[in-house]
C-alpha positions as CSV (number, residue, x, y, z in Angstrom):
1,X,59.7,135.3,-366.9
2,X,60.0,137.4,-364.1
3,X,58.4,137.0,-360.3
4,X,57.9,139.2,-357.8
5,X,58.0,138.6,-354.0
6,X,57.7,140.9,-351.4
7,X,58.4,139.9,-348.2
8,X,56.0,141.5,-345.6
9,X,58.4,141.9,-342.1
10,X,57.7,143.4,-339.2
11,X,61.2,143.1,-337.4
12,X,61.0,139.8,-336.0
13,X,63.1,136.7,-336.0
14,X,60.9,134.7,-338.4
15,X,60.5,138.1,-340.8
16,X,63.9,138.3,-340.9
17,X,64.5,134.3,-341.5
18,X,61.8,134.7,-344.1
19,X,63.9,137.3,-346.1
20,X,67.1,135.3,-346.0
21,X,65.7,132.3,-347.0
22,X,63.6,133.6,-349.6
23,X,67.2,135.2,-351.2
24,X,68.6,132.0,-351.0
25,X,65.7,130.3,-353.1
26,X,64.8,132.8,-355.4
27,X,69.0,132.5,-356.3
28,X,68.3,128.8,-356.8
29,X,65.7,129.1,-358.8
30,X,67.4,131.1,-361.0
31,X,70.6,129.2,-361.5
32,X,69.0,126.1,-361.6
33,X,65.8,126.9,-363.8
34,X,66.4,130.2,-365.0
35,X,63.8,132.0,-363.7
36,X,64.3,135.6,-362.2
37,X,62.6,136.3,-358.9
38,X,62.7,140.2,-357.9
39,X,62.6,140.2,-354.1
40,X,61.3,143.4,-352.4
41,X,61.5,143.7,-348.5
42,X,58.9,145.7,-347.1
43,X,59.2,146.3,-343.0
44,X,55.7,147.6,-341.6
45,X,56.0,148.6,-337.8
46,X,52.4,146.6,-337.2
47,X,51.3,143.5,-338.8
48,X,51.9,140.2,-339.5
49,X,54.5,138.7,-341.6
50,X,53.6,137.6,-345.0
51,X,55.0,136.7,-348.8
52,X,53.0,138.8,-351.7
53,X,54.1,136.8,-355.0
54,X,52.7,138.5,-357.8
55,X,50.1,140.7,-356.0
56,X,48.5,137.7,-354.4
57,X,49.6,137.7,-350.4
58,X,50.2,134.6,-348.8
59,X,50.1,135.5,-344.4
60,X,53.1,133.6,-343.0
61,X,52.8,131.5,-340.0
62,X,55.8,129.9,-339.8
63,X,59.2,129.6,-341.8
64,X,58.6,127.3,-344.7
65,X,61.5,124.9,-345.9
66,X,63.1,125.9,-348.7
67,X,61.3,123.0,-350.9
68,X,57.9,124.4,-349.6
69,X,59.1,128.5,-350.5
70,X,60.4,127.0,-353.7
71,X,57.2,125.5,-354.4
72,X,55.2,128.3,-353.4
73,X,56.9,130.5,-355.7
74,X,57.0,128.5,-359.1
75,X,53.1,127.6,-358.2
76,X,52.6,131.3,-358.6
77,X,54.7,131.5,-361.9
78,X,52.5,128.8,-363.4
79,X,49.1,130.8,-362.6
80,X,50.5,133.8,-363.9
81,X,48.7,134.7,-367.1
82,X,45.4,133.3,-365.9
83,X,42.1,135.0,-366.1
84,X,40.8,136.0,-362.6
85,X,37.0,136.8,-362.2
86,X,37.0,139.9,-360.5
87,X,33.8,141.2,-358.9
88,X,33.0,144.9,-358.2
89,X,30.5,146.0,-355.9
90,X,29.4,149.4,-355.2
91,X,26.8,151.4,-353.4
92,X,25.0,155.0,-353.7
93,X,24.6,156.7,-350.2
94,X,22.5,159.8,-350.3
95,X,22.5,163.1,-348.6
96,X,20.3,161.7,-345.4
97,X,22.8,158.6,-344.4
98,X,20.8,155.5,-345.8
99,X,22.6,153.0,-348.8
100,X,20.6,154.0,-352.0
101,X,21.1,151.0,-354.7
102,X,23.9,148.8,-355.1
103,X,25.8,147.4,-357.7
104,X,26.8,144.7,-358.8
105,X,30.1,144.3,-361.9
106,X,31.8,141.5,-363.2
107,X,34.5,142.2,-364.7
């Protein structure tokens, strides 16, 4: 079983504290439970600092403790493989600049 966790950084202090310390658990988790985390820095010049663990981003406000990142992460591993609802909505705009009919998808 394999996570993935991209670490969202903008160049800060608690970006970069975010990226050691996510290292540091994902290596725990795997000696101690044998899962593989695949950790992914990402640097964007503007924005806010955040953890995306299996495509669902979590913004960062502060550091977490290890215990709470640890957490985080194997929360996200056990809701892998569930069924998410997703709902599509779309619109027709014709040629004079008003919406025409929308729609409405679930997926």
């Amino acid at each position: 079983m394999g996570i993935d966790v991209i670490v969202i950084t903008n160049g800060s202090e608690m970006g970069e504290k975010l990226l050691k310390l996510t290292w540091h658990v994902a290596q725990k988790l795997f000696h101690e439970y044998g899962v593989e985390v695949y950790v992914i820095p990402y640097q964007v010049r503007k924005g806010k600092v955040s953890l995306v663990i299996n495509g669902v981003e979590y913004p960062v406000k502060r550091v977490p403790s290890p215990n709470e990142l640890l957490d985080l992460i194997l929360t996200a591993a056990s809701d892998e493989g569930k069924e998410v609802e997703e709902i599509l909505i779309g619109s027709v705009i014709d040629t004079d600049g008003t919406f025409g009919n929308g729609a409405l998808a679930i997926a």
